[in-house]
PDB file with one MODEL, atoms N, CA, C and O in Angstrom:
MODEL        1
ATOM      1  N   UNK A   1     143.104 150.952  67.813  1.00  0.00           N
ATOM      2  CA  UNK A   1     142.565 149.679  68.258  1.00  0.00           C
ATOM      3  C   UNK A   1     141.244 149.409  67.550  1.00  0.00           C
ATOM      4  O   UNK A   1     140.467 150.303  67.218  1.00  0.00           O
ATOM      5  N   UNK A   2     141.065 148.221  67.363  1.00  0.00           N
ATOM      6  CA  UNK A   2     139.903 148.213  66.470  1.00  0.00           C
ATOM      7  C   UNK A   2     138.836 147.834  67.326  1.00  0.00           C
ATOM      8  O   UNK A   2     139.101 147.335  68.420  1.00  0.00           O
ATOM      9  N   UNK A   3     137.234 148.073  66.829  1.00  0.00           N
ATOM     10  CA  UNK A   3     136.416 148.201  67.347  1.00  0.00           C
ATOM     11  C   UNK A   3     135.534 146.951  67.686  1.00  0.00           C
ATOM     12  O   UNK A   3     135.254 146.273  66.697  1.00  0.00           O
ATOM     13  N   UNK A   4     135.047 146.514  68.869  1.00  0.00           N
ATOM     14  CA  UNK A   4     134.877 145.190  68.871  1.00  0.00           C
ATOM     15  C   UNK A   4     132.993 145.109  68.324  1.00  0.00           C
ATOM     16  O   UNK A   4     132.045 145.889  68.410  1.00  0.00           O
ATOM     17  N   UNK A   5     133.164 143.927  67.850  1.00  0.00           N
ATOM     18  CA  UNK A   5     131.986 143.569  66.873  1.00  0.00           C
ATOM     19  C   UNK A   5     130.602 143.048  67.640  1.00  0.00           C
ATOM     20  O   UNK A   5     130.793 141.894  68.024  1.00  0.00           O
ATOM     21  N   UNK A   6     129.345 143.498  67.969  1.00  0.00           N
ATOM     22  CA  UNK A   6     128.366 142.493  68.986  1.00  0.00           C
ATOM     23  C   UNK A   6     127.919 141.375  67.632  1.00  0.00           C
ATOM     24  O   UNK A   6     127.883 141.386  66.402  1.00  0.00           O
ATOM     25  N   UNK A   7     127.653 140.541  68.666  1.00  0.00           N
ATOM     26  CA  UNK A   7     126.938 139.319  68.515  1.00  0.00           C
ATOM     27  C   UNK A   7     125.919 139.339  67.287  1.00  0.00           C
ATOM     28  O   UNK A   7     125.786 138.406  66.496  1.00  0.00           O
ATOM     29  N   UNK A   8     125.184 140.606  67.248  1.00  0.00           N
ATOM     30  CA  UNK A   8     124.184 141.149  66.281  1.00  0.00           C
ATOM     31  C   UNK A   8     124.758 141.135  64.875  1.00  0.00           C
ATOM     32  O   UNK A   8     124.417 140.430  63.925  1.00  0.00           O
ATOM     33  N   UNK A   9     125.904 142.261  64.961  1.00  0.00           N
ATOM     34  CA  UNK A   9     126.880 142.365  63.952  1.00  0.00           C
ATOM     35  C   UNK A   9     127.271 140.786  63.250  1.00  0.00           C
ATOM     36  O   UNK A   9     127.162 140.426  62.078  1.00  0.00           O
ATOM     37  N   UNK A  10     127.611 140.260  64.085  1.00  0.00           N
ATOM     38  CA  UNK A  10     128.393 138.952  63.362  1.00  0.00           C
ATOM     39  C   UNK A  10     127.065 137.963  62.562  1.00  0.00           C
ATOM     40  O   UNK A  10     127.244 137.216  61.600  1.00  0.00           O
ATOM     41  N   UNK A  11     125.904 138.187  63.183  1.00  0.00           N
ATOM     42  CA  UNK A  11     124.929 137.361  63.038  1.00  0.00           C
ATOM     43  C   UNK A  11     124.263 137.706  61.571  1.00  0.00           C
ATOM     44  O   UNK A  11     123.752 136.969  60.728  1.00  0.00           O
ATOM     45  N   UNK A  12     124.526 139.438  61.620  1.00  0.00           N
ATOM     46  CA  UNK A  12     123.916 139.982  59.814  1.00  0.00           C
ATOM     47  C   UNK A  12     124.474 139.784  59.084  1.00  0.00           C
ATOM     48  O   UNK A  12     123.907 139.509  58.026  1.00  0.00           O
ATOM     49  N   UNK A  13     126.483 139.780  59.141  1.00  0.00           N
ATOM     50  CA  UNK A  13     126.990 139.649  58.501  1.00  0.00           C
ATOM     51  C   UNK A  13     127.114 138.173  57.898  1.00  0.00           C
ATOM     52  O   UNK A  13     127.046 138.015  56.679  1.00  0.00           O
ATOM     53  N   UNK A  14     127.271 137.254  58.640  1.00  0.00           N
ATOM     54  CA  UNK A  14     126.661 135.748  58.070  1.00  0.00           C
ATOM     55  C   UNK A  14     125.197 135.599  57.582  1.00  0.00           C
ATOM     56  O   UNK A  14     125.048 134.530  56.990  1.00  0.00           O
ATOM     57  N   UNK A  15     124.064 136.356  57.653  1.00  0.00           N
ATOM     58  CA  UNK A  15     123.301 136.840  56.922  1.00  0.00           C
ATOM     59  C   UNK A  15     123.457 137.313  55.842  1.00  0.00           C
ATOM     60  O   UNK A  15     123.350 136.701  54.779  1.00  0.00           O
ATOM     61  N   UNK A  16     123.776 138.657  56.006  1.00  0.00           N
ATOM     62  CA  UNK A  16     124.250 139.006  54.443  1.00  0.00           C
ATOM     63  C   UNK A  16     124.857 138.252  53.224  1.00  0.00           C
ATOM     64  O   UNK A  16     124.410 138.183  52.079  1.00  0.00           O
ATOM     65  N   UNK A  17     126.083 137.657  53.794  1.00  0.00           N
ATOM     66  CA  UNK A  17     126.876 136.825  52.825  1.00  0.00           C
ATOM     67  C   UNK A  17     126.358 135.717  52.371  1.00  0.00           C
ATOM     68  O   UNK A  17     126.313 135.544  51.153  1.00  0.00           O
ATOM     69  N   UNK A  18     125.915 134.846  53.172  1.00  0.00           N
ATOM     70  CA  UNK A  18     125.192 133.564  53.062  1.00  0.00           C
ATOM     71  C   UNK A  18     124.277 134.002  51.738  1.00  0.00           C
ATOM     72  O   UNK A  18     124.555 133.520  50.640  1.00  0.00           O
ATOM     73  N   UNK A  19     123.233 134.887  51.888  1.00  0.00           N
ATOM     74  CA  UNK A  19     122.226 135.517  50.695  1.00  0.00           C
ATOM     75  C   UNK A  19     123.293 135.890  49.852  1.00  0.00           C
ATOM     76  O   UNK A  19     123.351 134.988  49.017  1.00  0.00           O
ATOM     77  N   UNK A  20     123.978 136.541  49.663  1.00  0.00           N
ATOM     78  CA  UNK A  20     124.948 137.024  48.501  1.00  0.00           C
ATOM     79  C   UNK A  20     125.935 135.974  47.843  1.00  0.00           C
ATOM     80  O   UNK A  20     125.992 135.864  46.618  1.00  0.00           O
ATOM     81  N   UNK A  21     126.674 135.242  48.656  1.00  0.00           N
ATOM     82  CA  UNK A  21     126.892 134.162  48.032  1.00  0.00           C
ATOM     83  C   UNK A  21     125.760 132.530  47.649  1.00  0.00           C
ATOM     84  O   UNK A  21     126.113 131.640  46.875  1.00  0.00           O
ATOM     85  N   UNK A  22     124.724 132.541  48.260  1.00  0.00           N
ATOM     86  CA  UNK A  22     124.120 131.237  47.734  1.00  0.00           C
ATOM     87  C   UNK A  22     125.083 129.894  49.032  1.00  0.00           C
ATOM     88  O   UNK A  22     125.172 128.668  48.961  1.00  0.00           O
ATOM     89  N   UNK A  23     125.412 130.491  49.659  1.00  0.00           N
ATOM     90  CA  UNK A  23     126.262 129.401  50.529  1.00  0.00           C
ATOM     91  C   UNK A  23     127.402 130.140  51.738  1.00  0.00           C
ATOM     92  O   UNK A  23     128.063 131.175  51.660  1.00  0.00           O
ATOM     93  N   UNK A  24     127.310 129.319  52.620  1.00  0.00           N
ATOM     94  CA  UNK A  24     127.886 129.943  53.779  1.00  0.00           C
ATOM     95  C   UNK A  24     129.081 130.684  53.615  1.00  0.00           C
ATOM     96  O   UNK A  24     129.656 129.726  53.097  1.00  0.00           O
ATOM     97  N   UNK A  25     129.752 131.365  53.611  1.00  0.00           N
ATOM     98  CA  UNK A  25     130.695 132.284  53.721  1.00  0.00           C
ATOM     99  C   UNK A  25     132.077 131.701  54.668  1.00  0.00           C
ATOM    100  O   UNK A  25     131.920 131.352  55.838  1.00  0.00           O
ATOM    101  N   UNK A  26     133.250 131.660  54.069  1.00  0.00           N
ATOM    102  CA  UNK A  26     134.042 130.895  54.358  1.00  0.00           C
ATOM    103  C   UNK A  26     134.799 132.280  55.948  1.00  0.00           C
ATOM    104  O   UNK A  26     134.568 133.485  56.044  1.00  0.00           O
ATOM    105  N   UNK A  27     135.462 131.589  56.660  1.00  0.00           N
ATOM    106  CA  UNK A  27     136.237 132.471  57.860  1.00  0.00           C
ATOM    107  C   UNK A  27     136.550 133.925  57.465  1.00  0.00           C
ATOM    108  O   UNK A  27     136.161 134.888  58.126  1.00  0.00           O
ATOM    109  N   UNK A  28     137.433 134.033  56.104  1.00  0.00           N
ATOM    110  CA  UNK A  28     138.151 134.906  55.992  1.00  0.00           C
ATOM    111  C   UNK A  28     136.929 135.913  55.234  1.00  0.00           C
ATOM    112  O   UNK A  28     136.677 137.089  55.500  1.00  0.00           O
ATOM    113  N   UNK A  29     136.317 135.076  54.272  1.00  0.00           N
ATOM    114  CA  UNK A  29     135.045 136.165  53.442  1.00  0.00           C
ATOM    115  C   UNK A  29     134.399 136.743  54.909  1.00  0.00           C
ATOM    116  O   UNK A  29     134.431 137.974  54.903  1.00  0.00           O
ATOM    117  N   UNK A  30     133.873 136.237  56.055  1.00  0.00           N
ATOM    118  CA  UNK A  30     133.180 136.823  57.630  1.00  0.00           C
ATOM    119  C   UNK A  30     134.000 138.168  58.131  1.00  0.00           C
ATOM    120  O   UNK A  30     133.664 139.285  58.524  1.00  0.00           O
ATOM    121  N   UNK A  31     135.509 137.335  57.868  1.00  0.00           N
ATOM    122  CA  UNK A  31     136.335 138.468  58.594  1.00  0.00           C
ATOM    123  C   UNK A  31     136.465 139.792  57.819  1.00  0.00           C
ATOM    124  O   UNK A  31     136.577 140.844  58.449  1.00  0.00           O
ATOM    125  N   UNK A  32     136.453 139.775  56.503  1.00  0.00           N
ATOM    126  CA  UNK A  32     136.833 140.608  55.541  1.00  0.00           C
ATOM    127  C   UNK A  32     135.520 141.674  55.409  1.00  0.00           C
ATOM    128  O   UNK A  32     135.626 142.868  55.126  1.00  0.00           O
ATOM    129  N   UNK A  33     134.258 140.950  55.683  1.00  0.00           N
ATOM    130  CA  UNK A  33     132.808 141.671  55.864  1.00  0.00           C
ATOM    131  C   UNK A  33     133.143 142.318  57.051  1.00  0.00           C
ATOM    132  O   UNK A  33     132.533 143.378  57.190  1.00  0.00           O
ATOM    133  N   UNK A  34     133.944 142.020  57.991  1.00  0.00           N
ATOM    134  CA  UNK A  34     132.935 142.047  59.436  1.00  0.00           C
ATOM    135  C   UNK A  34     134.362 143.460  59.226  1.00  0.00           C
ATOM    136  O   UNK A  34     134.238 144.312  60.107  1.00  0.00           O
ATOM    137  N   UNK A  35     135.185 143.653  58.554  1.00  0.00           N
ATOM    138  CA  UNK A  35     136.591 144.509  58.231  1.00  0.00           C
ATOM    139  C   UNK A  35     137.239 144.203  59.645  1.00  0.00           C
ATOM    140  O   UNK A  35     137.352 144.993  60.583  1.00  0.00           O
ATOM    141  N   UNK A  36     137.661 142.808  59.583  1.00  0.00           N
ATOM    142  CA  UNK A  36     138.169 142.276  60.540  1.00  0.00           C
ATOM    143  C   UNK A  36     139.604 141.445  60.217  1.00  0.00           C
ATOM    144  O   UNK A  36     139.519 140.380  59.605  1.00  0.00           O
ATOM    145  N   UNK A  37     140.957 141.964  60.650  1.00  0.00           N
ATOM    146  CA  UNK A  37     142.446 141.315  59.625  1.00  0.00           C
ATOM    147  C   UNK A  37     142.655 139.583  60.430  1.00  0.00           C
ATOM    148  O   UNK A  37     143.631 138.851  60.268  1.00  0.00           O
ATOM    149  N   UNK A  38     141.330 139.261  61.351  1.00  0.00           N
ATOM    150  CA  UNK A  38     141.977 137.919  62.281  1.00  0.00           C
ATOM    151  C   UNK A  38     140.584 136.937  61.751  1.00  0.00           C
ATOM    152  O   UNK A  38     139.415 137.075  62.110  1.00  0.00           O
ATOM    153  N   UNK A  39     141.102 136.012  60.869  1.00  0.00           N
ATOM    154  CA  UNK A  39     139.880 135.155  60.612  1.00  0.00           C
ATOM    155  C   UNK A  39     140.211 134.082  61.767  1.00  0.00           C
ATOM    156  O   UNK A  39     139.960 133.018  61.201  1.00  0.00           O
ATOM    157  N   UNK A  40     140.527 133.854  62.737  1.00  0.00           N
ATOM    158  CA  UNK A  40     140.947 132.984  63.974  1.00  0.00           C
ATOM    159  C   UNK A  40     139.660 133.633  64.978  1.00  0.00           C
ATOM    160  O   UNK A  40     138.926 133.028  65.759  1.00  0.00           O
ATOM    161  N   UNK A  41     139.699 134.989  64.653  1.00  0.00           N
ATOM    162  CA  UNK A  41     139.261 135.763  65.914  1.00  0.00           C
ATOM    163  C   UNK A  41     137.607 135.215  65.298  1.00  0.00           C
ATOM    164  O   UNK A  41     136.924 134.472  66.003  1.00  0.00           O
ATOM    165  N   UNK A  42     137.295 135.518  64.430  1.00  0.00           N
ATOM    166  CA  UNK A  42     136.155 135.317  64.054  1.00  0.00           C
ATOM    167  C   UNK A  42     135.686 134.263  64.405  1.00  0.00           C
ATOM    168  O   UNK A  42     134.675 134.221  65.107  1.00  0.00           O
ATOM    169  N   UNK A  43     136.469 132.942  63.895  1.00  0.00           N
ATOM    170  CA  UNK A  43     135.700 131.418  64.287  1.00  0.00           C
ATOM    171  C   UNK A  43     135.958 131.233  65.994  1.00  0.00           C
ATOM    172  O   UNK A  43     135.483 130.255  66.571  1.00  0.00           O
ATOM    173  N   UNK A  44     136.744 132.258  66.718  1.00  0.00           N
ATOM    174  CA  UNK A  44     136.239 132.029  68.180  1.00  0.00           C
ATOM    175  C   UNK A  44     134.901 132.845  68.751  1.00  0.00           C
ATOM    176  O   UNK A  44     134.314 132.905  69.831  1.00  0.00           O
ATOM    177  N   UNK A  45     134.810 133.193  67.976  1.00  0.00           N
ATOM    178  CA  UNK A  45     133.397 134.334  67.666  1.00  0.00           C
ATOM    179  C   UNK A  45     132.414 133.234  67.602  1.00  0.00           C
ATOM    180  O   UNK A  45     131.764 133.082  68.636  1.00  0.00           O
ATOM    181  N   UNK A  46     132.170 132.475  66.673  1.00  0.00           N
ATOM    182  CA  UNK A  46     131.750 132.039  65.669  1.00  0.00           C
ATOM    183  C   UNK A  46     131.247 131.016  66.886  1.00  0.00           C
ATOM    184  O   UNK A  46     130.033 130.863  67.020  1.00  0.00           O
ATOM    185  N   UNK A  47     132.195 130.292  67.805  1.00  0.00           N
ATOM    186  CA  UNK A  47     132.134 129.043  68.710  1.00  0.00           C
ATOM    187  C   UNK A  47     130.941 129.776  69.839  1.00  0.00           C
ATOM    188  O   UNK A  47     129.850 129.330  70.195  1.00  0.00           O
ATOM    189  N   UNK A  48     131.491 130.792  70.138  1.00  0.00           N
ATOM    190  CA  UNK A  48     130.725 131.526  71.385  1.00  0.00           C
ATOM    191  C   UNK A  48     128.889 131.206  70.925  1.00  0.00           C
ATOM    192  O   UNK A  48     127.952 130.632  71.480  1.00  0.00           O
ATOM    193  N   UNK A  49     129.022 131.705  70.046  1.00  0.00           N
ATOM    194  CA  UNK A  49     127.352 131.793  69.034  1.00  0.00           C
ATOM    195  C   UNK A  49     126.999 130.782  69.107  1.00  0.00           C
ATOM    196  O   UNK A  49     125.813 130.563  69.354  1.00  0.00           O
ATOM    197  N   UNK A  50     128.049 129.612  68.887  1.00  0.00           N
ATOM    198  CA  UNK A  50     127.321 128.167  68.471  1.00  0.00           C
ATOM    199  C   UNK A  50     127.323 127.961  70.390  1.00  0.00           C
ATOM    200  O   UNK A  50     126.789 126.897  70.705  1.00  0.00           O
ATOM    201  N   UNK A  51     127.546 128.330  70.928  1.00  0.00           N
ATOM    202  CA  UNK A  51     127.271 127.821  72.678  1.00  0.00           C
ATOM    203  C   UNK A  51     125.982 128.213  72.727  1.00  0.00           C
ATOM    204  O   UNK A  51     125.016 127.556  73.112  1.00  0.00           O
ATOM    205  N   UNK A  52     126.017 129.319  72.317  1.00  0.00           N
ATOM    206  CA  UNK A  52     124.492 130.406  73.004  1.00  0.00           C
ATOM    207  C   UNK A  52     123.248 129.489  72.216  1.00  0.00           C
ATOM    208  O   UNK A  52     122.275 129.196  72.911  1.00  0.00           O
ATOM    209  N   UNK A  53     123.270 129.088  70.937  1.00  0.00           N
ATOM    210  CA  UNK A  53     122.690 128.397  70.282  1.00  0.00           C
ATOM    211  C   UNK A  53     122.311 129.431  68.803  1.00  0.00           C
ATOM    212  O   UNK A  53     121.572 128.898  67.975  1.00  0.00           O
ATOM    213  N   UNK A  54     122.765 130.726  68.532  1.00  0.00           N
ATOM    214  CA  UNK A  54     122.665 131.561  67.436  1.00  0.00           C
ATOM    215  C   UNK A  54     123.227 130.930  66.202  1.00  0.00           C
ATOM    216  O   UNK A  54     122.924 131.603  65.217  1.00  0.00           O
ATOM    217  N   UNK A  55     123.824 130.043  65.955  1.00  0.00           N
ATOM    218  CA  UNK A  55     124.500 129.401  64.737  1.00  0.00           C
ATOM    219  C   UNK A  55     125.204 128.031  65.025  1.00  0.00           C
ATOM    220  O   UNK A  55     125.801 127.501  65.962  1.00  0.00           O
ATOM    221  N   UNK A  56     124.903 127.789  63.995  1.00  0.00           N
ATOM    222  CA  UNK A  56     125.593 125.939  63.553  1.00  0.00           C
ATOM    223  C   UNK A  56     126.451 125.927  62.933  1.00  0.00           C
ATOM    224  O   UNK A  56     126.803 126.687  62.031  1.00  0.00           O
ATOM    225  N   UNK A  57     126.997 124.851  63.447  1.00  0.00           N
ATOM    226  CA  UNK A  57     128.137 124.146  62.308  1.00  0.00           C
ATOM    227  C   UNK A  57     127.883 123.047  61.824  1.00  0.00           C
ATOM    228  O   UNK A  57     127.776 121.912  62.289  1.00  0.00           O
ATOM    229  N   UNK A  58     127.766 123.642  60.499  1.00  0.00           N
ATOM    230  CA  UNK A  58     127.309 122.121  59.653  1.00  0.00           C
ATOM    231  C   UNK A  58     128.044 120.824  59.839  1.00  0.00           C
ATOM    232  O   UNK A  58     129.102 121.245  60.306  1.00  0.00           O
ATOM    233  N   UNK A  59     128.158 119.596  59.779  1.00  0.00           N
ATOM    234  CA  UNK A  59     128.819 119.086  59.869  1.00  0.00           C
ATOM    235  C   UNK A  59     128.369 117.656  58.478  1.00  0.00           C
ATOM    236  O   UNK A  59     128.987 116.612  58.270  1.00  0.00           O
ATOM    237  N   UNK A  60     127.341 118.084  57.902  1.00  0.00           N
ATOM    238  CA  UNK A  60     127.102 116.997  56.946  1.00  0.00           C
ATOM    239  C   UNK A  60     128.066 117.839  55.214  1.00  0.00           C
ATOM    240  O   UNK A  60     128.160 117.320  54.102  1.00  0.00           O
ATOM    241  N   UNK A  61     128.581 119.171  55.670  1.00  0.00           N
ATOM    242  CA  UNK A  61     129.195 119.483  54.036  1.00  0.00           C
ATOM    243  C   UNK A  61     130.391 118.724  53.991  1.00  0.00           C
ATOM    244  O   UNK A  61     131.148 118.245  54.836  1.00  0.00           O
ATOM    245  N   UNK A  62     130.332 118.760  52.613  1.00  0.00           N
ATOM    246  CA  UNK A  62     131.735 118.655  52.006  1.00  0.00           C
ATOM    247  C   UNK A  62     133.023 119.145  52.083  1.00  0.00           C
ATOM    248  O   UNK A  62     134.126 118.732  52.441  1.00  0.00           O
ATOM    249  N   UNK A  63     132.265 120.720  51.383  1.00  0.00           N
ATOM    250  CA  UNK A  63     132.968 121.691  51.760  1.00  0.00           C
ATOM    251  C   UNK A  63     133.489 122.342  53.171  1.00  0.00           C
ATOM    252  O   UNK A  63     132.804 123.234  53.673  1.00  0.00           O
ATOM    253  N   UNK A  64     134.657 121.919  53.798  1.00  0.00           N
ATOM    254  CA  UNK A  64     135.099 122.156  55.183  1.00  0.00           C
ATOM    255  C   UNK A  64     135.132 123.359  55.142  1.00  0.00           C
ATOM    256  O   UNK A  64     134.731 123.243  56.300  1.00  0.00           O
ATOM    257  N   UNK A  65     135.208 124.453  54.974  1.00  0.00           N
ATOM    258  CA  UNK A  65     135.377 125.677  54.806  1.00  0.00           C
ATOM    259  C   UNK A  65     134.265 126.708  54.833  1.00  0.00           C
ATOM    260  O   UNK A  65     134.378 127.892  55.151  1.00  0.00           O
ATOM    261  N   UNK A  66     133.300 126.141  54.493  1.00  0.00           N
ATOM    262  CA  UNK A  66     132.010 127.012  54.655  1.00  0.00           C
ATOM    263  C   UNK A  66     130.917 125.771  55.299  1.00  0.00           C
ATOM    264  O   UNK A  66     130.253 124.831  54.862  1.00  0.00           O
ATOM    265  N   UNK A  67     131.251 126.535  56.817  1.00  0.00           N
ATOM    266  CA  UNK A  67     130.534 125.358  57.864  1.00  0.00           C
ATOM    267  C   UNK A  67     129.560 126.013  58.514  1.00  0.00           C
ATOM    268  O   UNK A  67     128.564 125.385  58.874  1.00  0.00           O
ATOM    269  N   UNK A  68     129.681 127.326  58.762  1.00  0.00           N
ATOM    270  CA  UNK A  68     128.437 128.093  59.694  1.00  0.00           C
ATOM    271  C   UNK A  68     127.310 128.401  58.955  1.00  0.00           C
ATOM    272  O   UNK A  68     127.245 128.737  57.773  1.00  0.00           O
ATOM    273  N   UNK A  69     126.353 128.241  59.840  1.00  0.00           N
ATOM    274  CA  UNK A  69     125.270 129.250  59.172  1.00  0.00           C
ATOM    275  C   UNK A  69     124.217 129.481  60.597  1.00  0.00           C
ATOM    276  O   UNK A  69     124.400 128.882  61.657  1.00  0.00           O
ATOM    277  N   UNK A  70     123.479 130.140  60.435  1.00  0.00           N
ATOM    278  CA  UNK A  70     122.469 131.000  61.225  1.00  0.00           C
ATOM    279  C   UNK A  70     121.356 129.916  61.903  1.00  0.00           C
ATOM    280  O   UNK A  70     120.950 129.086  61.089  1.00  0.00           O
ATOM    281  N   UNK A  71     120.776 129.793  63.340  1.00  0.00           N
ATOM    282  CA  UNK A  71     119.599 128.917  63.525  1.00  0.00           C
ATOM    283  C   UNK A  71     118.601 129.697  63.424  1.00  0.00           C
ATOM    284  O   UNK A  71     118.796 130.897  63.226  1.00  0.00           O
ATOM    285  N   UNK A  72     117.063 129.078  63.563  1.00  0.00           N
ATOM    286  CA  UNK A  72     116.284 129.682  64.139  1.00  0.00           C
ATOM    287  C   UNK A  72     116.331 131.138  64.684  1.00  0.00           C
ATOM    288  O   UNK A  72     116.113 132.259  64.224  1.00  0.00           O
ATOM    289  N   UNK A  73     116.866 130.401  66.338  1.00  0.00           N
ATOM    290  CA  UNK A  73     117.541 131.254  67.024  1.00  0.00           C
ATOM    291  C   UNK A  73     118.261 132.499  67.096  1.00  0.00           C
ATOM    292  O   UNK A  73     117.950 133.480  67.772  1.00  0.00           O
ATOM    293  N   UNK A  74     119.320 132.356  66.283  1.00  0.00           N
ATOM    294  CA  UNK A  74     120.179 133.369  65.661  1.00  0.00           C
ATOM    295  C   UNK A  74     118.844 134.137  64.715  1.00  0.00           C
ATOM    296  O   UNK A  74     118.464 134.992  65.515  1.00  0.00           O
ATOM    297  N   UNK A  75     118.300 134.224  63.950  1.00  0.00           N
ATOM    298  CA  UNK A  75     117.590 134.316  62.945  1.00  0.00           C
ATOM    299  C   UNK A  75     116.559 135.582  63.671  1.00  0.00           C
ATOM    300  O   UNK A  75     116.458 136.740  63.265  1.00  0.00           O
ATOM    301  N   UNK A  76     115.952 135.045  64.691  1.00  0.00           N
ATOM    302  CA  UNK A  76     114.968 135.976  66.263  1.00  0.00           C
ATOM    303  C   UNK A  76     115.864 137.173  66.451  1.00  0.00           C
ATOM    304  O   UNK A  76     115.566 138.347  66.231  1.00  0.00           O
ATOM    305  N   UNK A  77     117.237 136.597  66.982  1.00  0.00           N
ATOM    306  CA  UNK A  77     117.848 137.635  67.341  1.00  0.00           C
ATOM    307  C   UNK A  77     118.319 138.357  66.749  1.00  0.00           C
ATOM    308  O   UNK A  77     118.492 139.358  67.445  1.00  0.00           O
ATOM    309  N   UNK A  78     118.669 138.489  65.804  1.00  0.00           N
ATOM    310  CA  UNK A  78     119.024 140.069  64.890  1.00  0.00           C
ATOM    311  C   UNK A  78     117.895 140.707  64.742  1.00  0.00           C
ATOM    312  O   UNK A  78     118.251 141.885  64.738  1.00  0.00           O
ATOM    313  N   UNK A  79     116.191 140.670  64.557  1.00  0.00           N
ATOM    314  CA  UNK A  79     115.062 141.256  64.800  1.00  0.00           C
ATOM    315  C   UNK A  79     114.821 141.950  65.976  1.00  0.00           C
ATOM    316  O   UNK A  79     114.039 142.900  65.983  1.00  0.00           O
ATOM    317  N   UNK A  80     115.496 141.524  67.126  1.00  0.00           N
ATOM    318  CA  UNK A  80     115.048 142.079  68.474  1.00  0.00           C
ATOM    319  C   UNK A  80     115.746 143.665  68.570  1.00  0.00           C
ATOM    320  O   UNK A  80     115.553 144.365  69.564  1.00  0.00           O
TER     321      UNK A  80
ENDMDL
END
């Protein structure tokens, strides 16, 4: 069974990538970091965060596919 991911985890790893690619990191690049086979599971991940207020969804890109990225917020909390 695979190991479930905290909030922290998901928050570096859209960290990480975001810096490594120059641009948000699409579902499956998150899932594939996070060594996760459900990019579904991730963007319900992904929704939870955007409730709490840890990450956005862009909604002014182009690109539909690379929509998240990190707030403020989110940003505090991987430091704590």
């Amino acid at each position: 069974m695979a190991r479930a991911r905290t909030d922290v985890e998901y928050l570096e790893a859209l960290s990480r990538l975001s810096k490594r690619l120059g641009l948000p990191p699409t579902l499956q690049e998150l899932a594939d970091e996070l060594e996760m086979s459900s990019a579904p599971a991730v963007h319900g991940r992904l929704r939870v965060l955007n409730e709490a207020g840890l990450v956005e969804r862009r909604t002014d890109d182009r690109n539909a596919t690379r929509l998240w990225r990190l707030t403020r917020k989110g940003k505090r909390a991987m430091k704590q």
